[in-house]
C-alpha positions in Angstrom: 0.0 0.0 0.0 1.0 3.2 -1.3 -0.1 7.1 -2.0 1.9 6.6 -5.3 -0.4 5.8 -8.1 0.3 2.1 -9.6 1.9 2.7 -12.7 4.6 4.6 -10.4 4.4 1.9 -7.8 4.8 -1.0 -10.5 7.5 0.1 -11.7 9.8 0.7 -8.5 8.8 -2.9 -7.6 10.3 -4.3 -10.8 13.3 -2.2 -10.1 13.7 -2.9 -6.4 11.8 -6.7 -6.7 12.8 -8.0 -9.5 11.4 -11.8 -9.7 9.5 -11.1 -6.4 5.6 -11.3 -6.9 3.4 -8.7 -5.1 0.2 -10.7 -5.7 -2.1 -7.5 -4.4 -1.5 -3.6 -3.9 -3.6 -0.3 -2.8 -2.0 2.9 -4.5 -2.8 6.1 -4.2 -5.1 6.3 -7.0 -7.8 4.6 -4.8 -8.4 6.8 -2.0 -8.4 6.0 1.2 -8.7 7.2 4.6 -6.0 5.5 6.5 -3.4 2.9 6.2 -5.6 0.9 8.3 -8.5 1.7 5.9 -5.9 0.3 3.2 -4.6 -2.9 4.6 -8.2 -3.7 5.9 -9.2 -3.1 1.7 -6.4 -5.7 0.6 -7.3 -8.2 3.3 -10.8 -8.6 2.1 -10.8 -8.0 -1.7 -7.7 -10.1 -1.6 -8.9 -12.9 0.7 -5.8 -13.4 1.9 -5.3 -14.6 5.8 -4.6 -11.4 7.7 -1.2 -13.5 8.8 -0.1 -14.1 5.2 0.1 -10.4 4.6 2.7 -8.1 5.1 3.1 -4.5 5.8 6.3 -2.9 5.0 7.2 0.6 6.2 9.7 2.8 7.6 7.8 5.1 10.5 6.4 4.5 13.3 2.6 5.1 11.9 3.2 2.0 9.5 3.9 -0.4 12.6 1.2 0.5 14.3 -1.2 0.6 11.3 0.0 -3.2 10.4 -0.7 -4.3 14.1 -4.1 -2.4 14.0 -4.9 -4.1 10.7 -3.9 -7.3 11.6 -1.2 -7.9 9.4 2.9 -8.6 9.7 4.5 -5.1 9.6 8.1 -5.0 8.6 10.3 -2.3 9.7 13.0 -1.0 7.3 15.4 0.6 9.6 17.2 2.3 7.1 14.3 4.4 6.1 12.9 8.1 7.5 11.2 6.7 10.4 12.7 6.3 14.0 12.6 3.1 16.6 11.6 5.4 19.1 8.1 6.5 17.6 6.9 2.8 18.1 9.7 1.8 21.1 6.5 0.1 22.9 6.0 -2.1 20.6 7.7 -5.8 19.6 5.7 -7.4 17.4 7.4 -6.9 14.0 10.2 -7.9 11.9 12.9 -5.5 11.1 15.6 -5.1 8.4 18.3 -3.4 8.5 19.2 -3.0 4.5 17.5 -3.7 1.4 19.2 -7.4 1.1 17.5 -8.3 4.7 14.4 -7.1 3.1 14.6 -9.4 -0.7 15.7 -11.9 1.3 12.4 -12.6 3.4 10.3 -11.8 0.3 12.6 -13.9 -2.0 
């Protein structure tokens, strides 16, 4: 889920994912409320288990919104976002580069 629009968002995932399948996405071209909103849109239309899906974001707000939601969140720690906007929190998997990250998505 993303506020890019999908032919933006498409084409950073073939640069960045190259081989990896992303079998569902929300861009910005849908509007939505909140990333909650978002995720809680892919889980249904998708019908995929809330525990097969996974949230990846680099602030604070994208943790929480996964664990709200339901779904895994992944924290890139190499992104904008800070460990101590979500310190009270444990339930997520973080990366600390981009090869952590293709690696669990591989």
């Amino acid at each position: 889920m993303t506020l890019k629009d999908l032919r933006l968002t498409e084409e950073i995932l073939r640069a960045f994912f190259d081989g990896v399948t992303f079998k569902y996405t929300v861009c910005g071209d849908r509007p939505i409320k909140s990333k909650v909103e978002g995720l809680n849109i892919i889980a249904e239309e998708s019908g995929f288990e809330r525990k097969k899906i996974y949230y990846i974001g680099d602030r604070g707000e994208d943790i929480k919104s996964a664990m709200e939601a339901g779904v895994n969140a992944v924290w890139v720690s190499y992104g904008l976002g800070k460990r101590g906007e979500f310190s009270e929190l444990s339930d997520y998997i973080e990366v600390q580069d981009f090869s952590d990250l293709y690696r669990i998505f591989r």
